[in-house]
C-alpha positions in Angstrom: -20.2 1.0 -8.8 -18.4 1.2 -12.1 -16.7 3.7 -11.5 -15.0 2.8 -8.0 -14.5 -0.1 -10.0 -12.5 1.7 -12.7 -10.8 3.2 -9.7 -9.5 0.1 -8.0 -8.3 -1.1 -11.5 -6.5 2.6 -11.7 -5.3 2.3 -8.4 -3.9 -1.1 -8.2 -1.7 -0.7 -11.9 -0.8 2.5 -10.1 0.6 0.9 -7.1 1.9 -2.2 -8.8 4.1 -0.1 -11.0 6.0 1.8 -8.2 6.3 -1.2 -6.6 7.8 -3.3 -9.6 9.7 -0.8 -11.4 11.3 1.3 -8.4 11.4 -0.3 -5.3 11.8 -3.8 -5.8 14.9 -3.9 -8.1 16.4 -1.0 -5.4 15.8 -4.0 -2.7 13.5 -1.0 -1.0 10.7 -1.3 1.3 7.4 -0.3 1.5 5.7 -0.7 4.5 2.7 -2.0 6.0 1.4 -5.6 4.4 3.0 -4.6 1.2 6.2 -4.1 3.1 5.9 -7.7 4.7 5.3 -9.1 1.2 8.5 -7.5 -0.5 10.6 -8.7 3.0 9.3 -12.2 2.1 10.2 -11.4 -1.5 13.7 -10.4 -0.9 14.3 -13.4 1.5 12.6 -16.1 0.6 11.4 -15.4 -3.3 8.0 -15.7 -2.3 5.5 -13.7 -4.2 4.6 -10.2 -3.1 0.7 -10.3 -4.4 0.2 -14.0 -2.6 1.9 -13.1 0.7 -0.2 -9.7 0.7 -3.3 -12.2 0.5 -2.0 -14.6 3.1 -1.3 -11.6 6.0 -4.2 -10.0 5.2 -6.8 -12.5 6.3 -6.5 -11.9 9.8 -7.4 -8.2 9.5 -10.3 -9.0 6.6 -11.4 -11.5 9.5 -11.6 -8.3 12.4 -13.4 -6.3 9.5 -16.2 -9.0 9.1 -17.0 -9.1 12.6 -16.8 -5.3 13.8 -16.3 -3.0 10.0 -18.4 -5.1 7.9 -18.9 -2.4 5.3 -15.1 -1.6 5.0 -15.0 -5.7 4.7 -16.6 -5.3 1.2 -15.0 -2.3 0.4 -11.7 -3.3 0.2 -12.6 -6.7 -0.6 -11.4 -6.6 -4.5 -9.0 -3.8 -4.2 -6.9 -6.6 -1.8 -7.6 -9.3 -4.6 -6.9 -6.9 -7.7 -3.8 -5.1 -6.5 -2.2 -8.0 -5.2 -2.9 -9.9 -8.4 -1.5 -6.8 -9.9 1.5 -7.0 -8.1 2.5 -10.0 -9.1 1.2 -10.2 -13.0 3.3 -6.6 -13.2 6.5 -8.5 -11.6 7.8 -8.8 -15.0 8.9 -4.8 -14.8 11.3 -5.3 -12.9 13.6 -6.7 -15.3 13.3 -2.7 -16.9 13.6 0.0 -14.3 15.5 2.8 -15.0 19.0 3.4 -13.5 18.0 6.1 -11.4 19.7 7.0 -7.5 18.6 4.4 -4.9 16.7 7.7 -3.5 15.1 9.4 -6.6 13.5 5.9 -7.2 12.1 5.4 -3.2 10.8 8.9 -3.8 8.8 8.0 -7.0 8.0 4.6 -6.1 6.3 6.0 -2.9 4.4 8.4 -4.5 2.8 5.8 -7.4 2.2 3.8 -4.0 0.7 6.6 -2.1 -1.3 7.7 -5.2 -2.6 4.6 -5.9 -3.4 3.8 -2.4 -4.7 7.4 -1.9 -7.1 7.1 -5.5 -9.2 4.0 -4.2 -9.3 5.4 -0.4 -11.1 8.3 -2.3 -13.8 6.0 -3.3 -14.0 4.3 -0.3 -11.8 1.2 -1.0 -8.5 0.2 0.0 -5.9 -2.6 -0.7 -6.8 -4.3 2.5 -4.0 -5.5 4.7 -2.5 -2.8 7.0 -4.9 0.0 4.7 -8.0 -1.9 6.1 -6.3 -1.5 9.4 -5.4 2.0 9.4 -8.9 3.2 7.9 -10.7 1.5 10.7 -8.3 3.0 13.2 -8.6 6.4 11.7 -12.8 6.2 11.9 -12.1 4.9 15.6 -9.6 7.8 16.6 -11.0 10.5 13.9 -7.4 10.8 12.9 -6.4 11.2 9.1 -5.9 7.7 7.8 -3.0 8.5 5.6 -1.0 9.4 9.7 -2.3 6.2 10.8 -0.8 4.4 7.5 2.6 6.6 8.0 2.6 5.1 11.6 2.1 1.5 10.7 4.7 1.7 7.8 7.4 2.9 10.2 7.4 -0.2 12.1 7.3 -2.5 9.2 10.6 -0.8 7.9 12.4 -0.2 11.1 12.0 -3.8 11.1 13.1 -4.3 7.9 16.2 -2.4 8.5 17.2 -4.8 11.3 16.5 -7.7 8.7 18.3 -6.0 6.2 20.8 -2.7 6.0 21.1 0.8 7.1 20.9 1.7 3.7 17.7 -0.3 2.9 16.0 1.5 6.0 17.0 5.1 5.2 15.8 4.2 1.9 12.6 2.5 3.1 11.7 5.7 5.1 12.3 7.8 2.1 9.9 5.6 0.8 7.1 5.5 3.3 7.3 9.6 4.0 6.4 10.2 -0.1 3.7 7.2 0.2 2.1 9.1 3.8 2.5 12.4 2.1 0.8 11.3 -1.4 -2.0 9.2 0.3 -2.8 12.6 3.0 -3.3 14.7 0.0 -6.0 12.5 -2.1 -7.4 11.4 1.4 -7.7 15.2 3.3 -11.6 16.2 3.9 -11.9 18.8 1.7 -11.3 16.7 -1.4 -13.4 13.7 -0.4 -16.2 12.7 -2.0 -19.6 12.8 0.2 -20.2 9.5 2.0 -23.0 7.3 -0.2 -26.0 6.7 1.7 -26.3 3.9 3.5 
């Protein structure tokens, strides 16, 4: 217990740091509920953390009645990444001048490692990672596909909202995230189920 909490703590200033100090200032997108919280970010001001929250409860809600454990797994790693997210907003003012795409690439990764750290230990962030880990157990698929899937349709929608640029960006973005999160999450590196 300690330790996965150590891990959601690791996982969540992992995540929060790409997402403050290489996408946001580069007006990039993540994908998934992440990706709807930086949208709502870049149009409306609205924090990324709270919105995460907000869109989340309506998958939180499916988890309680048909993934109960996974409801309690990602439970605090929603609440503490999110609150992350928006404690470490403060970053942004200090992000290196690096190309638009050097910074998707790295901010992805942080994203994908810290997303692919608590999904080690059986936790996620919640929104759209909730989602895609009870798709994968449905389909027996990998869950860091199912989160590449999800992500595309978040930032092809952005792109519409947005530019071009911003969605070749974004996709830049969301392949090092998928690619990150499929290497901590493939089978041979998992940890062995605990017993229910």
């Amino acid at each position: 217990m300690v330790k996965k909490g150590i891990m959601i703590v690791a996982g969540s200033l992992i995540l929060s740091l790409g997402i403050n100090f290489f996408l946001i200032p580069d007006h990039v997108l993540d994908g998934g509920i992440i990706g709807i919280g930086m949208i709502a970010n870049y149009i409306w001001g609205m924090k990324v953390g709270l919105t995460i929250i907000c869109f989340s409860i309506p998958i939180f809600t499916l988890a309680w009645f048909h993934f109960r454990m996974y409801f309690y797994n990602s439970l605090h790693g929603l609440l503490v990444s999110s609150f992350s997210i928006d404690v470490l907003q403060g970053l942004r003012a200090y992000h290196l001048p690096l190309d638009p795409a050097v910074s998707s690439i790295i901010g992805g990764a942080l994203v994908g490692g810290g997303i692919g750290l608590m999904l080690r230990h059986h936790t996620s962030t919640g929104g759209t990672d909730l989602l895609a880990q009870m798709i994968a157990d449905w389909m027996k698929v990998n869950v860091g596909f199912v989160i590449l899937a999800i992500d595309a349709v978040i930032i092809g929608a952005g792109g519409l909202l947005f530019s071009m640029e911003t969605l070749l960006l974004s996709a830049i973005t969301i392949l090092s995230v998928g690619l990150v999160t499929m290497t901590f999450t493939s089978s041979r590196l998992l940890p062995e189920h605990p017993a229910s």
